[in-house]
C-alpha atoms as an extended CHARMM CRD file, in Angstrom:
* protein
*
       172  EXT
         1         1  UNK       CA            101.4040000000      -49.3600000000       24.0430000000  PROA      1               0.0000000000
         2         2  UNK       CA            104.1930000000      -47.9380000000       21.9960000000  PROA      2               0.0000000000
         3         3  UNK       CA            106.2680000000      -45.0990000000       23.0460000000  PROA      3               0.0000000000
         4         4  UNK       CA            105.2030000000      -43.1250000000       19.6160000000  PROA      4               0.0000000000
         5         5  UNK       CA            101.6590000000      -43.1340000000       20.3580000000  PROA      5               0.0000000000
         6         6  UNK       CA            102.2930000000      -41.6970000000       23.8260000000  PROA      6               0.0000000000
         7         7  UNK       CA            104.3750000000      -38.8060000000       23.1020000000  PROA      7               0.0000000000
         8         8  UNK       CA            101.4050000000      -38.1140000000       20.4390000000  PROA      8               0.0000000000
         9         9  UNK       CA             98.6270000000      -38.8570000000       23.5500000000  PROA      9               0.0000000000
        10        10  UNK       CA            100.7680000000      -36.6730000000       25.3400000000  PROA      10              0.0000000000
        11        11  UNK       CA            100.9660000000      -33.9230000000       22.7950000000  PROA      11              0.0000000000
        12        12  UNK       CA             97.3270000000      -33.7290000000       22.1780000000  PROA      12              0.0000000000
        13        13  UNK       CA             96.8660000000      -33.5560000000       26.1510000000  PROA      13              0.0000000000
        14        14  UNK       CA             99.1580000000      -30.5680000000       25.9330000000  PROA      14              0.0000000000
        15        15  UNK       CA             97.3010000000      -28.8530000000       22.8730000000  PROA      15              0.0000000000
        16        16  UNK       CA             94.1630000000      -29.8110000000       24.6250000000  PROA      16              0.0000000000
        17        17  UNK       CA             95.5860000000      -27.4390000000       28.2580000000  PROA      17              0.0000000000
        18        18  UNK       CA             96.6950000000      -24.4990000000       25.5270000000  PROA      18              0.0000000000
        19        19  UNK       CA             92.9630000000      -24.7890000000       24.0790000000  PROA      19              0.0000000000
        20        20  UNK       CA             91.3240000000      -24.4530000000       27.2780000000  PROA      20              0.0000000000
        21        21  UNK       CA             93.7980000000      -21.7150000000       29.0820000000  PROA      21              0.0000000000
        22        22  UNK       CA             92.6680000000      -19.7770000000       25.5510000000  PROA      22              0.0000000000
        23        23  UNK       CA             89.2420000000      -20.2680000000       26.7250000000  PROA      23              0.0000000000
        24        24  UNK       CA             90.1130000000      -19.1760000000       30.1480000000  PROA      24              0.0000000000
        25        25  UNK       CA             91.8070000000      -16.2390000000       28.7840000000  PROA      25              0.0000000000
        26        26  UNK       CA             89.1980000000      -14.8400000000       26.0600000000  PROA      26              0.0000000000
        27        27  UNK       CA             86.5880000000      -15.1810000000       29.4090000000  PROA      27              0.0000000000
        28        28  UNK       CA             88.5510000000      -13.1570000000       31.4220000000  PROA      28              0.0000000000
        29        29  UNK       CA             88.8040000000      -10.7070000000       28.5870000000  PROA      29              0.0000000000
        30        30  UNK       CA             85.2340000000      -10.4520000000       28.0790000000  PROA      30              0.0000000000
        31        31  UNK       CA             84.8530000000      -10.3000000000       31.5920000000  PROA      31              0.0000000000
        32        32  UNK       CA             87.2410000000       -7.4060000000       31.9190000000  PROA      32              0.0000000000
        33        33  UNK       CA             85.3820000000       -5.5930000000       29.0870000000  PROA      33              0.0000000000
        34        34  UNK       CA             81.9960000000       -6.0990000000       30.6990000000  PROA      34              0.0000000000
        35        35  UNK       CA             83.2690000000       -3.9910000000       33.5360000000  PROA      35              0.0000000000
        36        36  UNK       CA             84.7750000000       -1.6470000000       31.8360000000  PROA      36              0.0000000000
        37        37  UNK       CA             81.4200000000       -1.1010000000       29.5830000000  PROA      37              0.0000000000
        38        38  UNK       CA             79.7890000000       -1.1370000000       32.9040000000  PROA      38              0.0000000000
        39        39  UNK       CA             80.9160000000        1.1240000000       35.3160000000  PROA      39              0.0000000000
        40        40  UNK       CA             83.6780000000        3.2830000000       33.9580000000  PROA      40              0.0000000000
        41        41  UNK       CA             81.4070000000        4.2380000000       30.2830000000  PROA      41              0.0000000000
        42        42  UNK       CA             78.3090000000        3.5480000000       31.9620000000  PROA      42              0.0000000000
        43        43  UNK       CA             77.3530000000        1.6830000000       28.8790000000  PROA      43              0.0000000000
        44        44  UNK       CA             75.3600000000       -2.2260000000       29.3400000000  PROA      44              0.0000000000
        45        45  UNK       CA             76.2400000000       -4.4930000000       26.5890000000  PROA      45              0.0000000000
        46        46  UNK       CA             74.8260000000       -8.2530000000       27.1280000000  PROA      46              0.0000000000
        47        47  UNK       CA             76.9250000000       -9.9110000000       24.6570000000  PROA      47              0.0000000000
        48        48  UNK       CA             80.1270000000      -10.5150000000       27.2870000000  PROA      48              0.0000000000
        49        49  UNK       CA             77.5160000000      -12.3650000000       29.5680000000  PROA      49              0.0000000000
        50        50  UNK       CA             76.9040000000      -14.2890000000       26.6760000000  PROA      50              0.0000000000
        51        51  UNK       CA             80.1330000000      -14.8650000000       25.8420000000  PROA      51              0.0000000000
        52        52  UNK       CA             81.3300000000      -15.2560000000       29.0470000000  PROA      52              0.0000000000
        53        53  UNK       CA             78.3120000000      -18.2310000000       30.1030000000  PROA      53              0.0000000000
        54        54  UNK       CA             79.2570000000      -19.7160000000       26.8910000000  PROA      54              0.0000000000
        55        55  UNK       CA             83.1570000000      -19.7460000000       27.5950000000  PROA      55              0.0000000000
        56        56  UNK       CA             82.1730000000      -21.3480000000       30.8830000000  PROA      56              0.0000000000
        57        57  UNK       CA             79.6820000000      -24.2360000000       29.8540000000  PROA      57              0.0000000000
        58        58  UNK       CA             82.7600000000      -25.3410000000       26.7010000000  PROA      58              0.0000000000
        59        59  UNK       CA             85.8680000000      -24.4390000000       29.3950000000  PROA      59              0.0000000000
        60        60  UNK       CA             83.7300000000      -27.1330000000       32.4080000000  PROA      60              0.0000000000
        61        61  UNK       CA             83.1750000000      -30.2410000000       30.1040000000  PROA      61              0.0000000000
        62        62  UNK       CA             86.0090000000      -29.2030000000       27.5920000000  PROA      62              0.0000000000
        63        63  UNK       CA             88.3970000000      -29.4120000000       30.4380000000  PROA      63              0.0000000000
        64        64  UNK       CA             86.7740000000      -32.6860000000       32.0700000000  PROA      64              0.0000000000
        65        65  UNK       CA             86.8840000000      -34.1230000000       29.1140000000  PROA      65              0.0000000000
        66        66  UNK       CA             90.5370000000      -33.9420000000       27.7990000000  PROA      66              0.0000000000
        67        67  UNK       CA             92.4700000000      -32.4570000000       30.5610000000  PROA      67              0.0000000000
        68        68  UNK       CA             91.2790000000      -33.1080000000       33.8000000000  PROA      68              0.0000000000
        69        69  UNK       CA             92.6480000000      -37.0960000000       34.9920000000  PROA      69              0.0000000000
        70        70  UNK       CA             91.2020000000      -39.5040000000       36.6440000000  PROA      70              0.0000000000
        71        71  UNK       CA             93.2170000000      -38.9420000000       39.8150000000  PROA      71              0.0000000000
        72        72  UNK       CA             92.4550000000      -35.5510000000       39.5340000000  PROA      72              0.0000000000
        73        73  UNK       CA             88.6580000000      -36.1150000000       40.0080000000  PROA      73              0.0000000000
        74        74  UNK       CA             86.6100000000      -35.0820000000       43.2050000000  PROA      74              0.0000000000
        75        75  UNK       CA             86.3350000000      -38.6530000000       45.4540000000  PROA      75              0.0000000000
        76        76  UNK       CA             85.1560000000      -38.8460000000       49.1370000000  PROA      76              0.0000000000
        77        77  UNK       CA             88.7260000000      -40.0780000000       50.0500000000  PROA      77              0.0000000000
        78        78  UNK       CA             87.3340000000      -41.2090000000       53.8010000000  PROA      78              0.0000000000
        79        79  UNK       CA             86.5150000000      -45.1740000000       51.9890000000  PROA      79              0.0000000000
        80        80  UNK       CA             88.7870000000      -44.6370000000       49.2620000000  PROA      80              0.0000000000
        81        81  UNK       CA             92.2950000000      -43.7550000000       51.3780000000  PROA      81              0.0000000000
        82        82  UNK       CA             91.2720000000      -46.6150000000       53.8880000000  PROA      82              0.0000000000
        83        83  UNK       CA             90.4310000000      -49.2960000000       51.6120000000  PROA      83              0.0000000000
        84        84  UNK       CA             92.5360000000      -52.1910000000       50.2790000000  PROA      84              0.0000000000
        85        85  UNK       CA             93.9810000000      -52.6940000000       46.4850000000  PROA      85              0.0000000000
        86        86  UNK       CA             90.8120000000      -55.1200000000       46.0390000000  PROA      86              0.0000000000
        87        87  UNK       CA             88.8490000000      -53.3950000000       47.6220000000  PROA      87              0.0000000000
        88        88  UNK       CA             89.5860000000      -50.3410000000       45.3900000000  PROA      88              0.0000000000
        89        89  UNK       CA             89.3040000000      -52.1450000000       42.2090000000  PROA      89              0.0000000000
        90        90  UNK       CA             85.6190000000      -53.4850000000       42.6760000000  PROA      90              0.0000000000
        91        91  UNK       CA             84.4930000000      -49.4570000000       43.7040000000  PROA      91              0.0000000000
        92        92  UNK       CA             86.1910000000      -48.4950000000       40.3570000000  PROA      92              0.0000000000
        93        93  UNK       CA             84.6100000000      -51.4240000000       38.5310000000  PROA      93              0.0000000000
        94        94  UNK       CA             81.4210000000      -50.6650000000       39.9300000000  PROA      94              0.0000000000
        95        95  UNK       CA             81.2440000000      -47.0950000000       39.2400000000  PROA      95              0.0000000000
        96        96  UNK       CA             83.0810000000      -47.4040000000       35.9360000000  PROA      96              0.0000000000
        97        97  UNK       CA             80.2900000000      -49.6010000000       34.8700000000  PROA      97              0.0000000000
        98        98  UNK       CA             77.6590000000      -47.4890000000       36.4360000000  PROA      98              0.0000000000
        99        99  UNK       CA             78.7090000000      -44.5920000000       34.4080000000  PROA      99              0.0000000000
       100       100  UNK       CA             78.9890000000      -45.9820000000       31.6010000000  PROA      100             0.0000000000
       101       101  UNK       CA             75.4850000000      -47.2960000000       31.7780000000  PROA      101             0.0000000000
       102       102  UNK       CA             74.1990000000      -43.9050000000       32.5720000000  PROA      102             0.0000000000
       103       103  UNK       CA             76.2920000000      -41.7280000000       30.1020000000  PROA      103             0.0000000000
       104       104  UNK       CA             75.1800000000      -44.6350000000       27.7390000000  PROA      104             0.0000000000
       105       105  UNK       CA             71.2860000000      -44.6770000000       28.2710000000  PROA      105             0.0000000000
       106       106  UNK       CA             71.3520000000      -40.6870000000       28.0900000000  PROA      106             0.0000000000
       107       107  UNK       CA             73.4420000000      -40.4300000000       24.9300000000  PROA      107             0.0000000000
       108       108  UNK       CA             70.9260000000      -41.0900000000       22.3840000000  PROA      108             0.0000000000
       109       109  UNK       CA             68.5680000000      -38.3200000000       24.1780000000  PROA      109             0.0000000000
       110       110  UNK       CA             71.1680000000      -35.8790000000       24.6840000000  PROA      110             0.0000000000
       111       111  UNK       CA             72.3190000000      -36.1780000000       20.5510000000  PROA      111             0.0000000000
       112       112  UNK       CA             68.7930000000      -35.9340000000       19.8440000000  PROA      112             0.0000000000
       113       113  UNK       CA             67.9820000000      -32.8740000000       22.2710000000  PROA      113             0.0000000000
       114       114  UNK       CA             71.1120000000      -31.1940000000       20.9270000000  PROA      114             0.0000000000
       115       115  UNK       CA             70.0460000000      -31.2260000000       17.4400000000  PROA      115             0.0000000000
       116       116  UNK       CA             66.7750000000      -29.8270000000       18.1590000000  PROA      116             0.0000000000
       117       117  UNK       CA             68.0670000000      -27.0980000000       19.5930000000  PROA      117             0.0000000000
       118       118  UNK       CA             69.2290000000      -25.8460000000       16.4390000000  PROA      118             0.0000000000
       119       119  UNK       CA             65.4080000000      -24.1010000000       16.0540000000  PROA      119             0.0000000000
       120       120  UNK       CA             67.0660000000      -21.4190000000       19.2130000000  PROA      120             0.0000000000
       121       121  UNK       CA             69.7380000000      -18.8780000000       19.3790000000  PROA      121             0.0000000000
       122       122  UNK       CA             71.1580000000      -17.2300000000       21.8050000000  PROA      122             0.0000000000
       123       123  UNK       CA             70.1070000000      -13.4050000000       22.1210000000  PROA      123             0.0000000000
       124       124  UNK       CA             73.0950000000      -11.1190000000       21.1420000000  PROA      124             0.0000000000
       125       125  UNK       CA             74.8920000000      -13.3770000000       18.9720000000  PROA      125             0.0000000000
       126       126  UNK       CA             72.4760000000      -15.6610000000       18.1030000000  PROA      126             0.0000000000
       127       127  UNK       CA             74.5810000000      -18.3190000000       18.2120000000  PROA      127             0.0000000000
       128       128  UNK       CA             72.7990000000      -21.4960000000       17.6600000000  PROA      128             0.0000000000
       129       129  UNK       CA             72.0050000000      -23.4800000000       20.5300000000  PROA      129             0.0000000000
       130       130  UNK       CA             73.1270000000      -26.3710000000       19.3420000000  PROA      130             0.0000000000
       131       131  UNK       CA             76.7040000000      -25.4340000000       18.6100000000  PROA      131             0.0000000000
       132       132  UNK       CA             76.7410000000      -24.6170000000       22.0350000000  PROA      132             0.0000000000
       133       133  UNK       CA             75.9540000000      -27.4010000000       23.7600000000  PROA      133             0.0000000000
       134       134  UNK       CA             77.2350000000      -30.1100000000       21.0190000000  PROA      134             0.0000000000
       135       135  UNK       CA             80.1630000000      -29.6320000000       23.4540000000  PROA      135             0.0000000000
       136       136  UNK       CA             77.7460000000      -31.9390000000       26.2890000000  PROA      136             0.0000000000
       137       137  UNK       CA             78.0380000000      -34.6820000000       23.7540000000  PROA      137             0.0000000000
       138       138  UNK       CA             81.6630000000      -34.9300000000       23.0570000000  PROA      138             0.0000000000
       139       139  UNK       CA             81.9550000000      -35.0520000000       26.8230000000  PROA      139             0.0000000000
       140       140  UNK       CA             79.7000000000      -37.6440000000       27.3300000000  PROA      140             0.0000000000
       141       141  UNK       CA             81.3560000000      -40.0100000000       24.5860000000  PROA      141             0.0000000000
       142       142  UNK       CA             84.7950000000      -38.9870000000       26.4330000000  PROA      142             0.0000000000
       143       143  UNK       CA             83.4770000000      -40.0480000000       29.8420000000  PROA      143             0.0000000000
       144       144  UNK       CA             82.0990000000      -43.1320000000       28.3880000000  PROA      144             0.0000000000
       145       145  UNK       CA             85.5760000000      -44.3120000000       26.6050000000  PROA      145             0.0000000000
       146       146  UNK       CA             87.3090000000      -42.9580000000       30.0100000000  PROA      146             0.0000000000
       147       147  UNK       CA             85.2780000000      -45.2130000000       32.0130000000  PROA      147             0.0000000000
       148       148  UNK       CA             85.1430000000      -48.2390000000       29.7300000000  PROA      148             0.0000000000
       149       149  UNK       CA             89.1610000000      -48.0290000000       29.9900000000  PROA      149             0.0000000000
       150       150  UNK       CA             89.1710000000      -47.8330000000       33.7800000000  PROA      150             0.0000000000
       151       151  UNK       CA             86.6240000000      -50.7290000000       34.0540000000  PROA      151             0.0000000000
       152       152  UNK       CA             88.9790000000      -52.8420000000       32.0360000000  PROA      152             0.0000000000
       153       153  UNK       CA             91.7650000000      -51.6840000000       34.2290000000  PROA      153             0.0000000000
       154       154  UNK       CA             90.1380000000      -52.6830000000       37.4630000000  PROA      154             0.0000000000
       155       155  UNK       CA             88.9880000000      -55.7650000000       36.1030000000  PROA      155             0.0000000000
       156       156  UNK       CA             92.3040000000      -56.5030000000       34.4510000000  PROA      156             0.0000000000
       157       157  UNK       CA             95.2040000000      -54.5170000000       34.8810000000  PROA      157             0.0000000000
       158       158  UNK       CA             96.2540000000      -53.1120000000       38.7070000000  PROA      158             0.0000000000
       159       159  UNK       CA             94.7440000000      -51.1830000000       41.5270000000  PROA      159             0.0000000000
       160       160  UNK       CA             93.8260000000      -47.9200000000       41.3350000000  PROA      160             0.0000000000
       161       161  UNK       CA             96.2780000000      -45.9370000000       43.6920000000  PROA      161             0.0000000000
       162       162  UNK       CA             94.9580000000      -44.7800000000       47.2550000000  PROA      162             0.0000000000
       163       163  UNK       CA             95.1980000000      -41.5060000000       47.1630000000  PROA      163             0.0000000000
       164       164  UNK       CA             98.4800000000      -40.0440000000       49.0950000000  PROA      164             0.0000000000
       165       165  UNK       CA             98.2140000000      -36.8200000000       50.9850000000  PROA      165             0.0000000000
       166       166  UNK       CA            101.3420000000      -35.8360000000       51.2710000000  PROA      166             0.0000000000
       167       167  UNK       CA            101.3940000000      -35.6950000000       47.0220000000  PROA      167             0.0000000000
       168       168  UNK       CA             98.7260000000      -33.5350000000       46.8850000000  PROA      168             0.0000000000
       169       169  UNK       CA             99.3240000000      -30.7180000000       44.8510000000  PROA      169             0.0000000000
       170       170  UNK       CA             97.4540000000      -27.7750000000       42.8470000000  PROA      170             0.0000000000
       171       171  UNK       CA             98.3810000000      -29.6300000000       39.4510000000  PROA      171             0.0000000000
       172       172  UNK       CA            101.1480000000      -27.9670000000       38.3220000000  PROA      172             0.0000000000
């Protein structure tokens, strides 16, 4: 791959992090102004939940689906850590392509569900229910290319790396 169109995959990763710590931000915002509305003017306004659930549902698949890595995901490392470079590619291949199938089979559905939830809006802001969740779908697709790619990988390229311990770190 050339170097050009990794400096721009790594660009977009970083405008990707700014997006979602803006996310994270304007929910702890809201959040902050829910309490304040709530116990110091003793006043209940619903549209921070609102916000605030929505914030949540974009910053989860959002984030899993540009930001978070693949090493970076939640494994059982007990098999994984123990288990040879071979060993390790066939588990990858076989979930890879067990994803794939899944996120695959559901995506027609969950495009079709989406847009029919364009009849609902939320309650405060009635904010249409299928901006909302469009977000489900453009995770999906991103979970399908990601695992496509790491199929090929394990089929073709190397190993995936056992996880090290000692490397662990909080991300930063």
């Amino acid at each position: 791959m050339s170097e050009r169109l990794l400096a721009f995959g790594r660009w977009l990763r970083r405008r990707a992090e700014n997006i979602l710590a803006l996310m994270l931000l304007g929910m702890f915002v809201v959040f902050l102004l829910q309490i304040l509305f709530r116990y110091v003017l003793n006043l209940s306004i619903g549209w921070t939940h609102e916000v605030s659930v929505a914030l949540w549902i974009w910053i989860v698949l959002f984030g899993s689906a540009f930001v978070i890595g693949e090493s970076e995901e939640i494994r059982f490392d007990f098999f994984w850590a123990s288990a040879s470079a071979r060993a390790r590619r066939i588990m990858t291949l076989i979930f890879a392509v067990a994803l794939v199938v899944a996120f695959g089979v559901s995506l027609p559905a969950v495009i079709d569900y989406v847009m029919f939830m364009k009849v609902e809006k939320t309650a405060y802001l009635k904010i249409r229910f299928d901006y909302l969740y469009s977000i489900y779908v453009v995770f999906a697709v991103a979970m399908i290319v990601r695992y496509i790619w790491l199929a090929w990988q394990a089929a073709f390229g190397k190993a995936p790396d056992a996880f090290d311990p000692t490397k662990a770190s909080s991300g930063v």
